[in-house]
KEDO-162269 format. One record per residue: residue in one letter; y, z negated, x negated of N, C-alpha, C in turn. Coordinates in steps of 0.05 Angstrom, whole numbers, plus 5000, padded with zeros to 4 digits. Each point is the difference from the previous one (the first is absolute). Layout:
<sites>
+--------+------+------+------+-------+-------+-------+------+------+------+
| residu | n_c2 | n_c3 | n_c1 | ca_c2 | ca_c3 | ca_c1 | c_c2 | c_c3 | c_c1 |
+--------+------+------+------+-------+-------+-------+------+------+------+
|      a |    Y |    Z |    X |     Y |     Z |     X |    Y |    Z |    X |
...
+--------+------+------+------+-------+-------+-------+------+------+------+
</sites>
This chain:
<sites>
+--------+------+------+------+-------+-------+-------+------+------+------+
| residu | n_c2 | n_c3 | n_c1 | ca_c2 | ca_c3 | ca_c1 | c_c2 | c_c3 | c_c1 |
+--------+------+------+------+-------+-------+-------+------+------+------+
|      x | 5127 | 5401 | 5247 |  4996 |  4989 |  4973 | 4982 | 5018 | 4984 |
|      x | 5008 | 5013 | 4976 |  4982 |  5011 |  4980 | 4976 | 4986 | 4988 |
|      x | 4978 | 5011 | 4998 |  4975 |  4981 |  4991 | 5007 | 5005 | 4963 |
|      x | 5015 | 4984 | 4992 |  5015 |  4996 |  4970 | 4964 | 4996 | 4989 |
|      x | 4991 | 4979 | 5009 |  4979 |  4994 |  4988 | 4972 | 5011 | 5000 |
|      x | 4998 | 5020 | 5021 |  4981 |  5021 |  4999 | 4974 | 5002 | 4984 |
|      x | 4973 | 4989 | 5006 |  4989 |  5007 |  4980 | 4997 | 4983 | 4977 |
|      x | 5009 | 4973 | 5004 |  5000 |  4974 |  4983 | 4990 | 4975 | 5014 |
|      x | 4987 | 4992 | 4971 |  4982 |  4980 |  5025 | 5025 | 4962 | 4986 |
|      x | 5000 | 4990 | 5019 |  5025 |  4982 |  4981 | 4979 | 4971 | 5014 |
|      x | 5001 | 4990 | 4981 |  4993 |  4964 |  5000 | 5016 | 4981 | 5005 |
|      x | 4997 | 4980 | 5016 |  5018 |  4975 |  5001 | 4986 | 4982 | 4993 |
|      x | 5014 | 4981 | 4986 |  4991 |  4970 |  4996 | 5023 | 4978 | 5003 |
|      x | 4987 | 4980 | 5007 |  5029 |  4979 |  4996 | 4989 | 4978 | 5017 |
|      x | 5016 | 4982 | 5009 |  5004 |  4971 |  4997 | 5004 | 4993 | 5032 |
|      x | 5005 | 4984 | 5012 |  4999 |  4989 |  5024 | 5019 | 5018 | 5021 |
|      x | 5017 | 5023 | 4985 |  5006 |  5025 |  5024 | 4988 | 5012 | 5013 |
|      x | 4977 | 5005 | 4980 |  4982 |  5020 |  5008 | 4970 | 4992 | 5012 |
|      x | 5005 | 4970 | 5010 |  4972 |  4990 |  5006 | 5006 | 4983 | 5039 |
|      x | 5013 | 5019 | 4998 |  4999 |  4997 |  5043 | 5016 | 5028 | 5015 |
|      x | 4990 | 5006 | 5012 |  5002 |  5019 |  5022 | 5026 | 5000 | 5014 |
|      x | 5017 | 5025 | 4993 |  5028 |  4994 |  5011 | 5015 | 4992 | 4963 |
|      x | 4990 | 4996 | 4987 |  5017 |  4995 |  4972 | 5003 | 5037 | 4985 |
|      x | 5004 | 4995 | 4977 |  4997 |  5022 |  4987 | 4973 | 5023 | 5000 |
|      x | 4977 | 4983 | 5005 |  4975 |  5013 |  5004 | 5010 | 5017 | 5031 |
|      x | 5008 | 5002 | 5010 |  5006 |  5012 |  5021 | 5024 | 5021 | 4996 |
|      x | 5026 | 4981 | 4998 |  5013 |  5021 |  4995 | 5008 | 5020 | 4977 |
|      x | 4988 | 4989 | 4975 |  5012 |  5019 |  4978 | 4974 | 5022 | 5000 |
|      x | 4971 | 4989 | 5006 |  4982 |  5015 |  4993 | 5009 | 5023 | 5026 |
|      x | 5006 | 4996 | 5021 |  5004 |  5026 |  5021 | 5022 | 5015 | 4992 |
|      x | 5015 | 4992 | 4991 |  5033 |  5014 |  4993 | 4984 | 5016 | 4969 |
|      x | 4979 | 4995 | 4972 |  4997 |  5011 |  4988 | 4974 | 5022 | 5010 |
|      x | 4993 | 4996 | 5024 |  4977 |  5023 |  5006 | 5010 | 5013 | 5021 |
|      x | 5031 | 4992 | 5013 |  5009 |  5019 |  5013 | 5007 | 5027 | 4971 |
|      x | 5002 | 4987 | 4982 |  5010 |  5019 |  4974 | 4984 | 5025 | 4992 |
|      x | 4972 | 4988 | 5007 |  4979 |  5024 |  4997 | 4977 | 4980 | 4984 |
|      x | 5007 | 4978 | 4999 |  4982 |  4988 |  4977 | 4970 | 4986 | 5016 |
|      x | 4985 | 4999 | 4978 |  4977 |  4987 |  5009 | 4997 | 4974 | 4995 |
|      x | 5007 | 4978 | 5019 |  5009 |  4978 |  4987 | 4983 | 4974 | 4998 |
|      x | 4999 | 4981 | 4985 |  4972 |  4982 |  5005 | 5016 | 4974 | 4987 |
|      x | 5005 | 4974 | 5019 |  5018 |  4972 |  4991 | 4979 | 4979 | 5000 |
|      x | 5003 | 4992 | 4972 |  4990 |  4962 |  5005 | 5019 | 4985 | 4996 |
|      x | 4995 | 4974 | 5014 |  5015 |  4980 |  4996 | 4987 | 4978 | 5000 |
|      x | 5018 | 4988 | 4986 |  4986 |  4969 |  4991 | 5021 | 4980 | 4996 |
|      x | 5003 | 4977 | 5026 |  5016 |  4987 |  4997 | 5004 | 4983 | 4978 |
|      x | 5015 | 4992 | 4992 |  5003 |  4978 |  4977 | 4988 | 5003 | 4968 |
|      x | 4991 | 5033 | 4997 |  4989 |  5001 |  4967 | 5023 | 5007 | 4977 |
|      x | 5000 | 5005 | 4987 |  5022 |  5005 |  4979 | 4986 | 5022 | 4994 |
|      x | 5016 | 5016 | 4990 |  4998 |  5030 |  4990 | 4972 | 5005 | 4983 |
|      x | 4996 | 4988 | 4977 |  4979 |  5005 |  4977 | 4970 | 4991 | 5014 |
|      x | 4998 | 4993 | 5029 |  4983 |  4985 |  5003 | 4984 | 5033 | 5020 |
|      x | 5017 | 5010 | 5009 |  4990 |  5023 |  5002 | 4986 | 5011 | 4988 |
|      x | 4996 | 4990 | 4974 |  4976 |  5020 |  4972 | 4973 | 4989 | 5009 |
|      x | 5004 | 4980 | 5016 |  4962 |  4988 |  5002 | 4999 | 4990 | 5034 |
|      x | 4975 | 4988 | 5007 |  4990 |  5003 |  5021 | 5024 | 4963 | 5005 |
|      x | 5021 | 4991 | 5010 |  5010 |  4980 |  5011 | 4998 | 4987 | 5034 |
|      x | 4995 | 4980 | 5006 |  5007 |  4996 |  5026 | 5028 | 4980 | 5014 |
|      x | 5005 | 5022 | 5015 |  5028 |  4996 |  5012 | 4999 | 4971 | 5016 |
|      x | 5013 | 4990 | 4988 |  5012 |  4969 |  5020 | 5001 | 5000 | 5017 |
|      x | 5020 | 5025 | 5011 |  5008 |  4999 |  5031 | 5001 | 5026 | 5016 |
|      x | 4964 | 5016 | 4993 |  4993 |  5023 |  5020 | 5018 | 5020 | 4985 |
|      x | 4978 | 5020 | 5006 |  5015 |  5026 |  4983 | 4998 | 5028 | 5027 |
|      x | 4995 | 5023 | 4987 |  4999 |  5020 |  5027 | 4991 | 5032 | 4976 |
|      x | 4990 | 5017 | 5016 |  4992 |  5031 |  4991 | 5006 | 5013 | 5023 |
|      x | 5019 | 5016 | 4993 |  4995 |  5028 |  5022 | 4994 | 5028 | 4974 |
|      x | 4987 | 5018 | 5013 |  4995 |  5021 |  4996 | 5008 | 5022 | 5022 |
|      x | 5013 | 5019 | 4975 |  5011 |  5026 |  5015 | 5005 | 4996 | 5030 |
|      x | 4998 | 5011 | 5026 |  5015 |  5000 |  5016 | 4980 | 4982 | 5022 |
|      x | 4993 | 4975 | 4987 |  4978 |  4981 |  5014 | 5017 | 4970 | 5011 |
|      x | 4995 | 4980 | 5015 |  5006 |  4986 |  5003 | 5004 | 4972 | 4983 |
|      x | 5022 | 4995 | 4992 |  4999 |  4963 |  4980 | 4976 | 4987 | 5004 |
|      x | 4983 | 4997 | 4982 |  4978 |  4971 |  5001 | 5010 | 4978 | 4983 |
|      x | 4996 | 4983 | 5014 |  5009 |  4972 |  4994 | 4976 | 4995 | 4987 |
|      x | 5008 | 4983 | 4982 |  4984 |  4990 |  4969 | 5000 | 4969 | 5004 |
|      x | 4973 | 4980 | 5010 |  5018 |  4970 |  5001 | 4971 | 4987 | 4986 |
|      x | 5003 | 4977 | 4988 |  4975 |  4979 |  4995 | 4993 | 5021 | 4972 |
|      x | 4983 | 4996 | 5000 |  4982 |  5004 |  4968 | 5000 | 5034 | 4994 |
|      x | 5011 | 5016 | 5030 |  4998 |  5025 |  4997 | 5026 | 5011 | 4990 |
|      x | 5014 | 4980 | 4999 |  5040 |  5001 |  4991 | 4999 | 5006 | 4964 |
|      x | 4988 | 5020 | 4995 |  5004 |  5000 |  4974 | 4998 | 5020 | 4986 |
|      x | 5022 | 5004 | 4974 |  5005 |  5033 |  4992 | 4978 | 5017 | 4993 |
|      x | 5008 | 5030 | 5004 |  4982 |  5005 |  4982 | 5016 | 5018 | 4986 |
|      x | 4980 | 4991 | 4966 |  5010 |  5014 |  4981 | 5017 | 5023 | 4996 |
|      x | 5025 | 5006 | 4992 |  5003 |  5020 |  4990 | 4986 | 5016 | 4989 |
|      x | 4990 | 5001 | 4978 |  4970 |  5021 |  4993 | 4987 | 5019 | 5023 |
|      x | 4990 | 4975 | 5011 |  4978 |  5014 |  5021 | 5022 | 5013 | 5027 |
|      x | 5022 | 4989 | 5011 |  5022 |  5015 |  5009 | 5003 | 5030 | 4995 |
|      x | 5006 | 5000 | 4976 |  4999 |  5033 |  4980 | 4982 | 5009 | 4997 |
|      x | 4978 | 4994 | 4995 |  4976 |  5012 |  5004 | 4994 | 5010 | 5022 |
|      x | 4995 | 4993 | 5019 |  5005 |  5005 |  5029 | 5021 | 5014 | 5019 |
|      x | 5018 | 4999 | 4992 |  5019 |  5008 |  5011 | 5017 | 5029 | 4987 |
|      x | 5002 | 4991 | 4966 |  5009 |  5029 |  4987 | 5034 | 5006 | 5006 |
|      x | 5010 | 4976 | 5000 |  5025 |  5013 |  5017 | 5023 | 4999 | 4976 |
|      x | 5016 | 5022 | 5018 |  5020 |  5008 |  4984 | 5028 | 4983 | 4985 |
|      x | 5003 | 4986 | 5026 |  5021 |  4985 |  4993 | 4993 | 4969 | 5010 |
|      x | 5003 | 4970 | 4979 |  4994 |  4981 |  5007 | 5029 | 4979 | 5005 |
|      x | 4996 | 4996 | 5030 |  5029 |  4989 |  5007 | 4986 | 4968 | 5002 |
|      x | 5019 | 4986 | 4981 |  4997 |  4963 |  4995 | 5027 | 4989 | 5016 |
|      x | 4981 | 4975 | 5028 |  5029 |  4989 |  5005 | 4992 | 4975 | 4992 |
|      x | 5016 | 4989 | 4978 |  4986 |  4969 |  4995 | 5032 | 4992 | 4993 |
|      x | 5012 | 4978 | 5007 |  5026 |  4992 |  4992 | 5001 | 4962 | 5006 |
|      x | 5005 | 5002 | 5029 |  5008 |  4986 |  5003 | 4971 | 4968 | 4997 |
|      x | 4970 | 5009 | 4990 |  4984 |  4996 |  5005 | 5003 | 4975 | 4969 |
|      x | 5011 | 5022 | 4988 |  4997 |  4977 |  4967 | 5035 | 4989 | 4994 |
|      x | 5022 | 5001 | 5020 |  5017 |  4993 |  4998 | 5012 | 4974 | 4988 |
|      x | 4978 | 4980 | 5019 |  4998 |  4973 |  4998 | 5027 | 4993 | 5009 |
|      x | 5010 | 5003 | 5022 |  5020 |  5003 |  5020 | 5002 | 4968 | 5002 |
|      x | 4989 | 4973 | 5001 |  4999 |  4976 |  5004 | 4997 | 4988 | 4982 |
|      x | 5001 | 5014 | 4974 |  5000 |  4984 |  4974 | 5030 | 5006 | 4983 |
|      x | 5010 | 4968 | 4975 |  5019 |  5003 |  5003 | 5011 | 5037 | 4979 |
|      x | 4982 | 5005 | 4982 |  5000 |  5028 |  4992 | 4977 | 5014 | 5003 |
|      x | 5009 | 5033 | 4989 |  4971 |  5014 |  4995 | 4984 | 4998 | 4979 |
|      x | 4980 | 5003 | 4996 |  4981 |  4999 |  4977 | 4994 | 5029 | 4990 |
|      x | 5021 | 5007 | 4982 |  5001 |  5030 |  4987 | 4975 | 5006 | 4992 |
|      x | 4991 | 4983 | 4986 |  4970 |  5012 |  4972 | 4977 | 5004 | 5020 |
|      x | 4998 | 4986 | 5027 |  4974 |  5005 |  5019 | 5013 | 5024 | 5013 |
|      x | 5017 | 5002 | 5014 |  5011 |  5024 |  5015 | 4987 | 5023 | 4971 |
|      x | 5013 | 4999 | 4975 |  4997 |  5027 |  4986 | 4974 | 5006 | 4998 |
|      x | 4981 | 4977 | 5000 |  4979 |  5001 |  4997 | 4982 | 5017 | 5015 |
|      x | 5003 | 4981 | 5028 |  4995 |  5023 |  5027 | 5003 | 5016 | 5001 |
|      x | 5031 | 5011 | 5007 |  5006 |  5028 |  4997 | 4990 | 5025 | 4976 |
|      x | 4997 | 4988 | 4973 |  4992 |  5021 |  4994 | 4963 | 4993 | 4994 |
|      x | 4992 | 4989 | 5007 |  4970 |  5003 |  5002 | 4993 | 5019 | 5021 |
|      x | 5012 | 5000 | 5018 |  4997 |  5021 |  5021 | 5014 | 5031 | 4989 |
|      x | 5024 | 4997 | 4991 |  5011 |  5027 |  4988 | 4979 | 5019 | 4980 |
|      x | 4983 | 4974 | 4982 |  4990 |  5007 |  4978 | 4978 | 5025 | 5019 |
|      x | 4995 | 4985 | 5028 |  4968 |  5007 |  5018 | 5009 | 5036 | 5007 |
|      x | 5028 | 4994 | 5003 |  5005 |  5022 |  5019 | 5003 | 5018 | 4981 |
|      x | 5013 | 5001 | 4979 |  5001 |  5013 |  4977 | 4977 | 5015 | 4988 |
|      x | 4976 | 4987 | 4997 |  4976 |  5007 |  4995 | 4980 | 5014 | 5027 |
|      x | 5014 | 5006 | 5020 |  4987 |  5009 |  5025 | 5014 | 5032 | 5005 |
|      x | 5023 | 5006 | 4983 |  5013 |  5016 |  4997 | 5011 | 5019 | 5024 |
|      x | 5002 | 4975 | 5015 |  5016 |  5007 |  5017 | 5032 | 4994 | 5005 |
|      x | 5015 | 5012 | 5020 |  5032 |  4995 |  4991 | 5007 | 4969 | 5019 |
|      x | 5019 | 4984 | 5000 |  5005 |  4980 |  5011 | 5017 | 4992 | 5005 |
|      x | 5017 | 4987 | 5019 |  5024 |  4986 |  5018 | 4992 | 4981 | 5001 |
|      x | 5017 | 4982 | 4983 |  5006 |  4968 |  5010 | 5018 | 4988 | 5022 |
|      x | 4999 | 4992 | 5020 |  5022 |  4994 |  5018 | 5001 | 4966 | 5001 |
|      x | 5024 | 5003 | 4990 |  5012 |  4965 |  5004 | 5008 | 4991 | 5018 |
|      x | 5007 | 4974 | 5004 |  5006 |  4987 |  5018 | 5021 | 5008 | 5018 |
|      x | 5003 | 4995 | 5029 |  5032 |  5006 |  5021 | 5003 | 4969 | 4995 |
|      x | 5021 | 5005 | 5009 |  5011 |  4972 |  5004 | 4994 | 4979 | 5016 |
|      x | 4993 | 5015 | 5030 |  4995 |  4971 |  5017 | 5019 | 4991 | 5011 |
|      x | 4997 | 4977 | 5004 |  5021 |  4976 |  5001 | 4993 | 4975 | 4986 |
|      x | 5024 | 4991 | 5005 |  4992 |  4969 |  4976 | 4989 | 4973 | 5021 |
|      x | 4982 | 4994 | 4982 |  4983 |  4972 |  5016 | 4971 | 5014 | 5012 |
|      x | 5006 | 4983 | 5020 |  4973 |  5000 |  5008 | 4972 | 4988 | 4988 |
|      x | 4973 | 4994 | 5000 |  4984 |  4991 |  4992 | 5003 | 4997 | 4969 |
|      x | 5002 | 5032 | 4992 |  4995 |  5004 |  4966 | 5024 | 4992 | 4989 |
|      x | 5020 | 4996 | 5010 |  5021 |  4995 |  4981 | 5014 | 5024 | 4995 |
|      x | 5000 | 5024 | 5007 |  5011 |  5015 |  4981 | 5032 | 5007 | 5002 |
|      x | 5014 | 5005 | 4981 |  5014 |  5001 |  4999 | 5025 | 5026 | 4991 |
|      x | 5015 | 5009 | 5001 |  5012 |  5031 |  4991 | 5003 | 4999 | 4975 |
|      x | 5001 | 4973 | 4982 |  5006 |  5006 |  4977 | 4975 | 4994 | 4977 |
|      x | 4982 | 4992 | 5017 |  4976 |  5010 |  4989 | 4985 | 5023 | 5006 |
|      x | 5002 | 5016 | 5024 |  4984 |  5025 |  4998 | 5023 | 5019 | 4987 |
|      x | 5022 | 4990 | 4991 |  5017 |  5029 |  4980 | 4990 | 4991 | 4974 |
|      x | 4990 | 4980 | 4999 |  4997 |  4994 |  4965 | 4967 | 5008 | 4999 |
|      x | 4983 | 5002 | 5021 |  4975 |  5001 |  4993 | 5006 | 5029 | 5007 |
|      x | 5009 | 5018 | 5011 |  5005 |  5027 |  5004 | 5013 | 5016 | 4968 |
|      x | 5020 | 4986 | 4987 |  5000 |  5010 |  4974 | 4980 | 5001 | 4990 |
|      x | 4991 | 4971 | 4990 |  4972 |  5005 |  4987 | 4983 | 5013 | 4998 |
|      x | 4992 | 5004 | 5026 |  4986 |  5025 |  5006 | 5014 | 5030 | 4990 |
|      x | 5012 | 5007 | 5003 |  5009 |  5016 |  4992 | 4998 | 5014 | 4973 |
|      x | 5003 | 4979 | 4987 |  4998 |  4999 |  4969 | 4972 | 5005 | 4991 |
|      x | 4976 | 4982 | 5011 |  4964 |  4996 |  4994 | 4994 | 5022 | 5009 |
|      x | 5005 | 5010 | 5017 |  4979 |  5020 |  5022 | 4987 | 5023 | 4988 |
|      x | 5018 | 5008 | 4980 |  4993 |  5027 |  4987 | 4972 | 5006 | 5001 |
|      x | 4980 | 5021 | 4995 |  5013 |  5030 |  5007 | 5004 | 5000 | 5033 |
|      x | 4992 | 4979 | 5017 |  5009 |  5005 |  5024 | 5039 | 5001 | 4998 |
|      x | 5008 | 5019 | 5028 |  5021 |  5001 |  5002 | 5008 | 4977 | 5021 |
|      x | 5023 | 4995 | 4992 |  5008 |  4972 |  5013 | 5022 | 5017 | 5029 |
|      x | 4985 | 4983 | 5023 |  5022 |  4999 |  5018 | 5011 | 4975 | 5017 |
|      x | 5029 | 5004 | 4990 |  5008 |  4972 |  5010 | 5004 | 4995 | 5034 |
|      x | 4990 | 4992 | 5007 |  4999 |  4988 |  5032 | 5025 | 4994 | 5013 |
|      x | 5024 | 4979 | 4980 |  5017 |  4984 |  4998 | 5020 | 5025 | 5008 |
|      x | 4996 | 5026 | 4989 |  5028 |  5024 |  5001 | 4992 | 5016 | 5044 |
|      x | 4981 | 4982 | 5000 |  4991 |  5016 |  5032 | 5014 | 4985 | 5022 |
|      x | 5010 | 4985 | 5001 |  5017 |  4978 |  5015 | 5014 | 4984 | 4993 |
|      x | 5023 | 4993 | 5021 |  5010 |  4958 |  4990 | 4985 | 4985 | 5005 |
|      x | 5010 | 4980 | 4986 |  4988 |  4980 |  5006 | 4996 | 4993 | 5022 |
|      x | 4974 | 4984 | 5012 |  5001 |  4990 |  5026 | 4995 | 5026 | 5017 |
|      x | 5004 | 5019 | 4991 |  5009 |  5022 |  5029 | 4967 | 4999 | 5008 |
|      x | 4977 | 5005 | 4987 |  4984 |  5007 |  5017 | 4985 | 4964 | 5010 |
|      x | 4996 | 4999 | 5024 |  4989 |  4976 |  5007 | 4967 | 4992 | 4993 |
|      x | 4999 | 4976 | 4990 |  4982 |  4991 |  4989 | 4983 | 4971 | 5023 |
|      x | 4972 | 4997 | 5002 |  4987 |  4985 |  5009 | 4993 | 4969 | 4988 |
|      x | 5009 | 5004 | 4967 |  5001 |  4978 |  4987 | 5015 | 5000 | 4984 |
|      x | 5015 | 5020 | 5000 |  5018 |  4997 |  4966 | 4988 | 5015 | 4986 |
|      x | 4976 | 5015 | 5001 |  4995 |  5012 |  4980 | 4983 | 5021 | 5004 |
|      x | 4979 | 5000 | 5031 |  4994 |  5022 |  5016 | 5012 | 5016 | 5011 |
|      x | 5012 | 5013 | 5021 |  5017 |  5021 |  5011 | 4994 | 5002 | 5025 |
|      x | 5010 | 5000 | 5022 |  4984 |  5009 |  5029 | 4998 | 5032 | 4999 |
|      x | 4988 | 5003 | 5020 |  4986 |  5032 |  5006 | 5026 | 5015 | 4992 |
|      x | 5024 | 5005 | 5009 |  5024 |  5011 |  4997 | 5009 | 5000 | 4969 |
|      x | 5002 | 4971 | 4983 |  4994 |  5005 |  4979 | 4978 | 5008 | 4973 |
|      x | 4988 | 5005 | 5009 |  4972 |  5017 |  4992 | 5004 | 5031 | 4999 |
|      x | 5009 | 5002 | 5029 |  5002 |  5026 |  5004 | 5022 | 5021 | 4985 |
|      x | 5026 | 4981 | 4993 |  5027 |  5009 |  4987 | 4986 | 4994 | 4970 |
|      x | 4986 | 4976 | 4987 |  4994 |  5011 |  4967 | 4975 | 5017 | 4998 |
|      x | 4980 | 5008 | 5018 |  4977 |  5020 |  4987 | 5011 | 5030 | 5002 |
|      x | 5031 | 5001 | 5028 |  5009 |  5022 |  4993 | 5017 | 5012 | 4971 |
|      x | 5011 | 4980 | 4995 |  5025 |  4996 |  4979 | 4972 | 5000 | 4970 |
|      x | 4977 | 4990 | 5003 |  4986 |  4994 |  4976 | 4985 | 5045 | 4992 |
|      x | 4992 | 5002 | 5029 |  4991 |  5032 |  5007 | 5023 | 5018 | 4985 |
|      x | 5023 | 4995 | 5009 |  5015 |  5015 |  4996 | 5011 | 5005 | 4963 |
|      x | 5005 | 4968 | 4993 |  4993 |  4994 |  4963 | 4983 | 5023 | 4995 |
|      x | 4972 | 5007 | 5008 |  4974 |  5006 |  4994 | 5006 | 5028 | 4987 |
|      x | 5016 | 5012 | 5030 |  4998 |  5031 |  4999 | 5038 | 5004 | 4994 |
|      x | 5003 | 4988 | 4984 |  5031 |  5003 |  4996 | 4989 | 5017 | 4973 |
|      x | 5031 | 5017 | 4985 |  5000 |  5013 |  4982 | 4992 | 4989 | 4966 |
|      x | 5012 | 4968 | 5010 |  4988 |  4985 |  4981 | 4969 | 4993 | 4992 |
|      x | 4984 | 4998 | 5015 |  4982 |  4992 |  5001 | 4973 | 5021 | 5000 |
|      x | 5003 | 5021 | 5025 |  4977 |  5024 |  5010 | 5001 | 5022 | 4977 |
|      x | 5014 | 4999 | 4982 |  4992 |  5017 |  4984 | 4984 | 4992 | 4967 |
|      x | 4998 | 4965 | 5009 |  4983 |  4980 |  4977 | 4972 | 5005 | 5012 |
|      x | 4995 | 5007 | 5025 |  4967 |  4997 |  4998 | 4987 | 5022 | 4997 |
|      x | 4975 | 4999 | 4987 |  4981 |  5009 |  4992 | 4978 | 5013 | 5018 |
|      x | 5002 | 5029 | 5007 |  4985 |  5011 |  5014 | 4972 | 5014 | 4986 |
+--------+------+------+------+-------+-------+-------+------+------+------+
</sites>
């Protein structure tokens, strides 16, 4: 594998993928520092996107790994974000990868709530924008349908447009074009087991350093 990313330091943030050991904090952050990158993931289960601009605490345990260090689990009063600001400040990184989707879906309600989703999403866009760094939004996979949250296929394609449309100046990558439905196996409907983890942080890596995308960031 070519180190595409060489020499870039890339950020993760996001939502209950990225806040247990064996999820995306595992596999996408190893597949983007097999790349060359210097990589550093928080997660925070259950926040919505804009909530990342200030100090929030996660409902349900969050997690930090740094560069080529072990997942720490985030639980009780210590489960809680930290700022984007101080993220960038600290960190300096080149490219800021957001996985927040299925988090503000509202997968068990009877619709979505557009004006809070836009809201979220670009309070955080506004953050990343002003940090002047480059950014990847990654939306929702599919899953499977049911399970605890409710979710369903024809709500993560409708919350996956949407996204699509808000995200700007992040570049949007759709999750939904990386598999069928159902194909990768899920623990609730809306988590993924180790095998599925492992098939979207490759497929999300690969988005990264595709022709579309590796020649948007900012060295």
């Amino acid at each position: 594998m070519s180190a595409l990313l060489a020499g870039l330091t890339v950020l993760i943030i996001g939502d209950s993928h990225l806040s247990t050991p064996g999820y995306l904090i595992t596999s996408l952050h190893d597949d983007l520092t097999a790349q060359g990158a210097e990589v550093y993931s928080f997660g925070a289960c259950g926040v919505a996107a804009g909530e990342w601009m200030l100090k929030t605490p996660s409902p349900c345990g969050g997690a930090i790994r740094e560069k080529t260090g072990h997942v720490k689990v985030l639980t009780g009063k210590a489960a809680v974000t930290t700022p984007l600001p101080k993220l960038v400040k600290t960190y300096k990184p080149n490219l800021i990868v957001v996985v927040n989707g299925d988090t503000m879906a509202a997968y068990n309600q009877p619709s979505m709530s557009k004006t809070w989703i836009w809201q979220q999403v670009s309070t955080l866009t506004k953050g990343i924008k002003a940090s002047g760094a480059s950014c990847v939004w990654v939306g929702p996979a599919w899953g499977s349908e049911g399970g605890k949250f409710g979710k369903t296929f024809a709500r993560a394609e409708e919350m996956s447009k949407y996204l699509s449309e808000i995200s700007a100046p992040c570049t949007y990558i759709d999750s939904l074009k990386m598999s069928k439905k159902g194909e990768w196996g899920t623990i609730d409907g809306q988590h993924f087991n180790n095998a599925g983890y492992r098939a979207w942080g490759a497929a999300i890596a690969n988005a990264i350093v595709s022709p579309a995308v590796l020649p948007t960031i900012k060295k």
